[in-house]
C-alpha positions, -999 to +999 in steps of 0.1 A: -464-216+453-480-203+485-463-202+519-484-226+530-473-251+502-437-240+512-446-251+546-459-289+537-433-298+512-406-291+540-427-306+564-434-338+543-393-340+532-379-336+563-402-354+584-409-327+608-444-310+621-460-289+600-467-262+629-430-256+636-418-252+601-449-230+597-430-211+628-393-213+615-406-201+579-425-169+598-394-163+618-372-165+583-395-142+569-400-121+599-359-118+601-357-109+559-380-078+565-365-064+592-336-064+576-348-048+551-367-023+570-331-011+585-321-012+544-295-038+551-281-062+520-292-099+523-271-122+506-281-162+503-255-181+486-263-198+455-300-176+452-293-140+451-291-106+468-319-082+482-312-047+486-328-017+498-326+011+470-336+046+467-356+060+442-352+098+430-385+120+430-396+120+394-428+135+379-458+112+370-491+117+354-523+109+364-540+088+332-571+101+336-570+139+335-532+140+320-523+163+348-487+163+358-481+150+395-451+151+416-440+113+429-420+117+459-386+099+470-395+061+482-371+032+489-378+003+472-365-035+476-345-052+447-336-089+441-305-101+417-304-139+412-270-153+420-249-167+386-251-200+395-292-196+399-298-183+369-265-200+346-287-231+360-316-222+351-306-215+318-292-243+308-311-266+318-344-259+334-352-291+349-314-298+363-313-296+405-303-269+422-272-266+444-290-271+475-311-297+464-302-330+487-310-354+463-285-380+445-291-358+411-272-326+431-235-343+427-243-340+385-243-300+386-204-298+381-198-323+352-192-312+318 
């Protein structure tokens, strides 16, 4: 799935144009990497966690003539589903997830 597609299913569910949840979508995104860019932690509920790590220098090699290379420090962006996301999708791949508005959503607790 493509932003774009993103962008017409919210559109088409909730009845609103397609050009300003194009614009709220880019300003969602926009807001995620700047956040990240000042390597803060981004929490959403129910999804998971991305968080700026940092990543020693290390030494590589370059495949073609086998010689040894140095890769320097870099920073680089990590995502850990929540519990609930992935105890979800485990179990049952095709149940509804907790932000799902649908009639199905009020099933997830029952056992």
């Amino acid at each position: 799935m493509i932003k774009k597609d993103f962008v017409e299913e919210i559109a088409k569910e909730t009845g609103l144009s397609k050009s300003m949840i194009r614009m709220i979508v880019e300003k969602f995104i926009d807001q995620i990497r700047e956040s990240l860019l000042k390597k803060e932690r981004i929490e959403l509920r129910n999804f998971g966690v991305f968080k700026v790590k940092k990543v020693k220098p290390k030494k590589g090699r370059n495949l073609r003539t086998g010689e040894q290379i140095p890769v320097p420090e870099r920073w680089k962006v990590t995502f850990k589903p929540s519990r609930i996301f992935l105890q979800l999708n485990s179990e049952n791949p095709e149940q509804v997830l907790p932000f799902d508005s649908s009639e199905k959503n009020e099933k997830i607790g029952e056992k």
